[in-house]
N, C-alpha and C positions, 0 to 999 in steps of 0.2 A: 689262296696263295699269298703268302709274306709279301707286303709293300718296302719297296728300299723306299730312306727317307736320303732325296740327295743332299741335304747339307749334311747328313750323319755318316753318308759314303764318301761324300768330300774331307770331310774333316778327319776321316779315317786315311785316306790316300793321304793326306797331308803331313798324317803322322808317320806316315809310314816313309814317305821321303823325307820326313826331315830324321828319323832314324837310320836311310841310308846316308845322308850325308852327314852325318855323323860319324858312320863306320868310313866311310871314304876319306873324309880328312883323317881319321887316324889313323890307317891302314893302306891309305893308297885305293886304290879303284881297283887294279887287277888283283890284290890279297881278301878284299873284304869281302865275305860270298852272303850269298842268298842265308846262310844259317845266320852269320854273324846279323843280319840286318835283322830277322828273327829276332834275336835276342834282346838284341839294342830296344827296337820295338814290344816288347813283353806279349807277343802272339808268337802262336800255333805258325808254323809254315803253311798249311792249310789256310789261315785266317790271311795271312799275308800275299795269298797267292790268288785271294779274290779278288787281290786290288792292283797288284802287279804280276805279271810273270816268270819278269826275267829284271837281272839287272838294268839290260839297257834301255828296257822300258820305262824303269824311272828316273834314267839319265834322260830319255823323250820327254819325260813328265817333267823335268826339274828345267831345260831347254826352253819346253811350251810356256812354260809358268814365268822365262826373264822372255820371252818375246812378249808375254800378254802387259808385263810392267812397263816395257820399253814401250809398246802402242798405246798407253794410255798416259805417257808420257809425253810423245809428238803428237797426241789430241791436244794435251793442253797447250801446245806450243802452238796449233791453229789457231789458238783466241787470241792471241799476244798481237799487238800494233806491230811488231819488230820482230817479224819470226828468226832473220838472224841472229840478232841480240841473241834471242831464245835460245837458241841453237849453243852458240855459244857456251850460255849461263849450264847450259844440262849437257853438255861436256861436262864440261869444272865440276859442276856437283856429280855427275855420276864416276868421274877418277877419286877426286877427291875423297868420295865418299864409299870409298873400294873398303870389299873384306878382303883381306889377306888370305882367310881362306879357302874363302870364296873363288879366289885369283888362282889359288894353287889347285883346288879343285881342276879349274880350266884347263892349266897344264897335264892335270890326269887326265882329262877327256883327251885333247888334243892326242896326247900319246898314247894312248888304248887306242886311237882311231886308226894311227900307222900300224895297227896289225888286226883289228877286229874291225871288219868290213859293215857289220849292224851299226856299233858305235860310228864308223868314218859316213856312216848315210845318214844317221842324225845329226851328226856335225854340219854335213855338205846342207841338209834342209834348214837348220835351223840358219846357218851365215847368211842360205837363199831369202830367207827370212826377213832378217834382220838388215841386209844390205837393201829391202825391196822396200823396206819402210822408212829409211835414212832416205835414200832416191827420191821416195814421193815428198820428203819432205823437203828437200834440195828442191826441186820444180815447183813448189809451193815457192819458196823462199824467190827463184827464178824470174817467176809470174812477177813479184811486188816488187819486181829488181833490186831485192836486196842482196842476191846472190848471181856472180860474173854467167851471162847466157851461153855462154862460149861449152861451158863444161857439159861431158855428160853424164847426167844425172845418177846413171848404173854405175857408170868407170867412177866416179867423183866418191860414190856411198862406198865403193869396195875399198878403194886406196883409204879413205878415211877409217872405217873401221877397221881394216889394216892394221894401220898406225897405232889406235887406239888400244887394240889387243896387243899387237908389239909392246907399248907401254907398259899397260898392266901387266904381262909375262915379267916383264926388266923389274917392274915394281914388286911384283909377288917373288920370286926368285933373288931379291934384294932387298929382305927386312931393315937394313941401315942404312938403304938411300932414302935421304931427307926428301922427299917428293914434290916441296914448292916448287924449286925451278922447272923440275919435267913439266908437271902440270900447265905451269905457266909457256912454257917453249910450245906444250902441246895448244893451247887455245893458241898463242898467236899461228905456230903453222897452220890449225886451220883459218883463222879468219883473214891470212893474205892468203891464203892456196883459194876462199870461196869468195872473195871480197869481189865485186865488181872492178873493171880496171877504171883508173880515174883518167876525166876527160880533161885535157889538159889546154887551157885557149889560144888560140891561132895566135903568134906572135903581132903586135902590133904593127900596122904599115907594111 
């Protein structure tokens, strides 16, 4: 029996999504079908279908793959003296450092989700996701009181990633807004919305 060699099956899935999103930005997510990603890809539908099955599968694949960047990104904000700060700083860089269309991709998923019930459950797991990993970071931040104890930690990651997908939509859907200010508007709302309140001293006498 034939041995899979997995970084030769990984490196093959890899291609094969970054061949659907490829058909996906050009064509939109509901137009581009399983052939066009075929082709894009230079395999067999047969060869393609060892590794995916269906489109929404490698919309689950392409989801898994920004949750696994985002968790190895709030690892490296547990080493940091100032997990705020941190926090912070990987805001900024990850708007900042937004694809376009990458951004409109999202728009496609979002809207494939309001009427294809597969795509709207890997939408709904992957937010579960990513809102559960902001949380734990928020509690983290909580513990060192560098973030207000008041809040909580689930309500606080929802409302913020929220915001931050709101943003990006406005951003990608508006190639000639200049995006300093947003960005900038976007870090300070979070850092008065997360800031601890400050203690202010009992009047004198």
């Amino acid at each position: 029996m034939r041995t899979v060699n997995p970084e030769r099956f990984e490196a093959r899935r890899r291609h094969v999504r970054e061949a659907a999103f490829a058909c996906f930005k050009r064509k939109g997510f509901h137009q581009a079908s399983m052939a066009d990603i075929c082709a894009e890809a230079a395999m067999s539908p047969g060869n393609v279908y060892r590794y995916y099955d269906s489109k929404e599968a490698i919309i689950a694949a392409i989801c898994e793959e920004d949750r696994r960047q985002l968790t190895a990104r709030l690892e490296r904000l547990g080493e940091s003296g100032n997990l705020f700060d941190s926090m912070l700083a990987l805001a900024g860089e990850a708007m900042s450092a937004r694809d376009p269309a990458k951004s409109k991709f999202g728009c496609e998923v979002l809207a494939e989700a309001t009427r294809n019930e597969r795509i709207a459950e890997i939408v709904r797991r992957h937010h579960a996701a990513i809102i559960a990993l902001c949380a734990a970071a928020i509690r983290r931040a909580q513990e060192l009181g560098q973030v207000d104890p008041a809040h909580d930690a689930e309500a606080a990651a929802a409302v913020l990633v929220a915001a931050a997908e709101g943003l990006n939509t406005r951003l990608a859907l508006s190639p000639a807004l200049d995006p300093v200010a947003p960005l900038a508007a976007f870090r300070q709302l979070l850092q008065r919305f997360l800031s601890p309140p400050v203690r202010r001293a009992p009047p004198l006498g």
